[in-house]
C-alpha positions, -999 to +999 in steps of 0.1 A: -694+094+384-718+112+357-707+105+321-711+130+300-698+119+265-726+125+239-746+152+267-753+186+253-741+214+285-752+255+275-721+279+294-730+311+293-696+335+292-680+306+275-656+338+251-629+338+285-619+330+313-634+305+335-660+298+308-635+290+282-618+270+302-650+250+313-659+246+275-627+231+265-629+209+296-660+198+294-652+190+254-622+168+261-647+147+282-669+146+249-692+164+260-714+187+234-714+223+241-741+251+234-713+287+239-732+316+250-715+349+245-725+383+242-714+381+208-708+351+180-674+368+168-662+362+208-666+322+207-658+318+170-623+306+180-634+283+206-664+270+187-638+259+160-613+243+189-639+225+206-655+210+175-621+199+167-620+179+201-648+161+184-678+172+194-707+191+182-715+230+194-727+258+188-729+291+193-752+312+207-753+356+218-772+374+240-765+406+261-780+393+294-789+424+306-813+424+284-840+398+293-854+402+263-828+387+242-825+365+275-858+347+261-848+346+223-819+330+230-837+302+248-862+297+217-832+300+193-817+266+217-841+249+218-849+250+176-816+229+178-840+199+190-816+186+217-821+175+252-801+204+275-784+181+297-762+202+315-765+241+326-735+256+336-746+296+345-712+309+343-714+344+331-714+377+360-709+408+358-688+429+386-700+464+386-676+485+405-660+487+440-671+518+458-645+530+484-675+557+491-702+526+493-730+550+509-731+569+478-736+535+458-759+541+428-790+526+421-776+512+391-749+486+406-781+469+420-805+468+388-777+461+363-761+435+390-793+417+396-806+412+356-770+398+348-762+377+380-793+366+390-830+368+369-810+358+336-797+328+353-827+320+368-849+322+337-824+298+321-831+271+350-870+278+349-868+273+307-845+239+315-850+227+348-890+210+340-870+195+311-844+177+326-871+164+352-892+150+327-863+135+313-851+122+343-814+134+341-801+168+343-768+189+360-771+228+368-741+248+384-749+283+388-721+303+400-716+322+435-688+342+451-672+338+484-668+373+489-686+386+521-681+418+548-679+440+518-702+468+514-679+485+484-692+457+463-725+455+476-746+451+444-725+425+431-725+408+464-764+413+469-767+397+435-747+364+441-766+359+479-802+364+457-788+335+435-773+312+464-813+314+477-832+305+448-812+279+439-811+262+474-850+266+472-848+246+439-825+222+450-852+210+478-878+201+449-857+178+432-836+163+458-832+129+458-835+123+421-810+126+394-819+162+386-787+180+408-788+217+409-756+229+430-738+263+436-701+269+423-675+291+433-640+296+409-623+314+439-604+348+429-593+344+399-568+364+373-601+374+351-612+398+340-638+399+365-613+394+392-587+416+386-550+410+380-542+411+417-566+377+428-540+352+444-554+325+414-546+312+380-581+306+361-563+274+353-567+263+391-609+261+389-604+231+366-618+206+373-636+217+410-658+245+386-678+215+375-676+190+404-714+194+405-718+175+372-696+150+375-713+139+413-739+116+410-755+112+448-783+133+439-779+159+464-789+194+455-782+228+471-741+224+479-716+253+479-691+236+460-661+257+459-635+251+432-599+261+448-609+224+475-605+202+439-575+220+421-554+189+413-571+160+418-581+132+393-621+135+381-625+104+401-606+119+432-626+149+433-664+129+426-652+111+459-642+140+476-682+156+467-695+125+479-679+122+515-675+159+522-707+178+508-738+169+522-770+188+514-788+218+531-822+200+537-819+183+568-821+142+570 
């Protein structure tokens, strides 16, 4: 099982939900956290909770619909001089459910696609050589379940578009211990899933990051969080290992 005491992980939408969730998490493993948000005043709370777990952080903002501030906040992390060990692409954006889905605007696809999918890309393409030439790295970039739904269509379309690339990634560093793996919360009470999902945010903990803690260097899983909710760390690493096999072929 990965230890990750002393690492440095960036979670983007670390301010709620799942994020801040993840953040404390990962913190009470002693793990080091870079918080994105769209704004510093919406992690200042949590910056000042993890760092009294005991570890460093800090915090970082960018509106990721804007690629632009995408790529400054990249150059502002790495002036920090610390090896990213762990990505966790947390933060999505759920445009709107369109009972009349045939009348779906352009818009739910463009502003889908820049949040869910090319800003979390460009943060594995700024990270991903990194950890490779560092010979250690973890990145979760998270997915959705949700399928047969054409009233959420660019949402939807997003997530697939991100399941790709990161498969496609996972096959060039397969077999080392650079892991890049797909993560699913479930439906959760957020304020991306609504008040109505059947979940507590609380129940993604600890499956959201089961692809950091595994350590078989296998790339390219779906590993969906609701199949870990209460089992130990060490339960659920064993679980990853027996049950998750990767999409390559043998």
């Amino acid at each position: 099982m990965t230890n990750v005491k002393g690492k440095w992980a960036l979670i983007t939408g670390a301010a709620r939900g799942i994020g801040c969730l993840t953040a404390k998490f990962m913190a009470q493993q002693g793990c080091n956290l870079i918080l994105h948000s769209r704004s510093l005043s919406h992690t200042e709370k949590l910056l000042a909770e993890v760092k009294a777990l005991g570890v460093e952080a800090y915090a970082f903002e960018a509106e990721l619909s804007d690629l632009d501030a995408v790529e400054k906040m990249l150059k502002d992390i790495d002036t920090l001089g610390v090896q990213v060990d762990i990505v966790l692409n947390n933060a999505g954006v759920q445009i709107a459910y369109r009972n009349d889905y045939f009348n779906t605007p352009v818009s739910d696809y463009t502003e889908s696609f820049k949040i869910n999918t090319i800003a979390p890309i460009m943060i594995c393409y700024h990270f991903l050589p990194k950890m490779i030439e560092h010979g250690f790295g973890r990145m979760l970039n998270t997915t959705s379940g949700i399928r047969l739904e054409p009233q959420q269509a660019g949402y939807s379309a997003s997530k697939a578009a991100l399941d790709k690339v990161t498969i496609d990634l996972g096959s060039t560093v397969e077999g080392t211990d650079v892991m890049i793996n797909l993560t699913d919360p479930g439906w959760c009470r957020t304020d991306l899933g609504g008040p109505n999902a059947p979940n507590a945010p609380e129940s993604a903990i600890p499956g959201i990051v089961a692809g950091v803690f595994a350590d078989d260097k296998k790339s390219g899983r779906y590993l969906n969080a609701p199949y870990f909710t209460g089992l130990t760390l060490e339960e659920m690493v064993e679980k990853v290992h027996k049950e998750f096999d990767s999409p390559y072929g043998k």
